[in-house]
N, C-alpha and C positions, 0 to 999 in steps of 0.2 A: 131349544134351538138358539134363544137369544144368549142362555149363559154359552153354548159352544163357541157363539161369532166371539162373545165376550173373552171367552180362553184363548180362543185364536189370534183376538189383538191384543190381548198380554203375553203371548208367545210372540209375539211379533217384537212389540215394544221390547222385550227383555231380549230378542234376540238384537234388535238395531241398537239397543241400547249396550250390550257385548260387546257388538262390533266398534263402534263410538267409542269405547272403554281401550280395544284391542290398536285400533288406530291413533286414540292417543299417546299410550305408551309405545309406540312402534314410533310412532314422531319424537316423544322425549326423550327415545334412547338417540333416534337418529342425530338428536338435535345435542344430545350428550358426546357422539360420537365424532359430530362436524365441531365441538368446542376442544373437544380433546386434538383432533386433529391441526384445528387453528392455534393451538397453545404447542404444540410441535414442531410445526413448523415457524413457526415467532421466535422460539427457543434457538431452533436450527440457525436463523435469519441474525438473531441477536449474536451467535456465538461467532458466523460469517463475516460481520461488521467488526467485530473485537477485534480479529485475526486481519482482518482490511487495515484498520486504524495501526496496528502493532504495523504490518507492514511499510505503512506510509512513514512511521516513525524511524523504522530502519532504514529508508528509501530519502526521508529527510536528512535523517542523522551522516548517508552515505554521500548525499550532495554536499553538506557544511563540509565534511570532510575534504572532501574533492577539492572544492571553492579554495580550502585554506592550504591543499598541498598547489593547487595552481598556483597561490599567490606566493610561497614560497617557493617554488620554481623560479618565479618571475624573479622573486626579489634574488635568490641569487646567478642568476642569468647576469641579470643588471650587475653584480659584484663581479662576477666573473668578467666581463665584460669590460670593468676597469680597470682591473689587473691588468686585462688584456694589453688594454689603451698604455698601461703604466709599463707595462713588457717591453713593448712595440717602442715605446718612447727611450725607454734605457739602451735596447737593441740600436736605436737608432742612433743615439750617444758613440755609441760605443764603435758602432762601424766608423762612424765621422773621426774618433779618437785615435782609429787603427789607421785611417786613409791618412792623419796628420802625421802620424807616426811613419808612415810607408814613406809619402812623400819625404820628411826628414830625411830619412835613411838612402833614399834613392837619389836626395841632393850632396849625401854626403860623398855615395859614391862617386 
């Protein structure tokens, strides 16, 4: 009888010790499965950020641009602008040259 108890708790032991066996490999595959997964999505994460930064770059590069056709707008705005004034200024010349001229002719008659 003593060797049966004695078989019964080595059937015991070799079964919880199985189980013990069967639960750690079920955790190191999990624990396999959750690094694989965390190495995925990092990957994902990392290529997202790439694609962020390229965009900022384009997003920068499309501001510099902008910046330097405003300022060249501006600057020739301003030129145009003096022409203008130089226009205006000749025009006005010129009317004053015509009215001398009118007056002339209308004291000749």
């Amino acid at each position: 009888q003593y060797l049966v108890k004695l078989k019964s708790s080595e059937d015991s032991v070799k079964t919880a010790s199985d189980e013990l066996e069967r639960l750690r490999s079920l955790q190191g595959a999990e624990e396999s499965a959750l690094l694989h997964q965390a190495k995925v999505e990092n990957a994902d994460l990392g290529q997202k950020v790439s694609q962020l930064q390229e965009e900022l770059i384009k997003v920068r590069a499309a501001a510099e641009q902008s910046k330097a056709l405003g300022s060249l707008f501006e600057e020739k705005a301003k030129e145009e602008a003096g022409r203008n004034a130089k226009l205006e200024e000749q025009l006005r010349n010129y009317n004053s040259k015509f009215n001398e001229l009118q007056a002339e002719k209308n004291a000749e008659l």
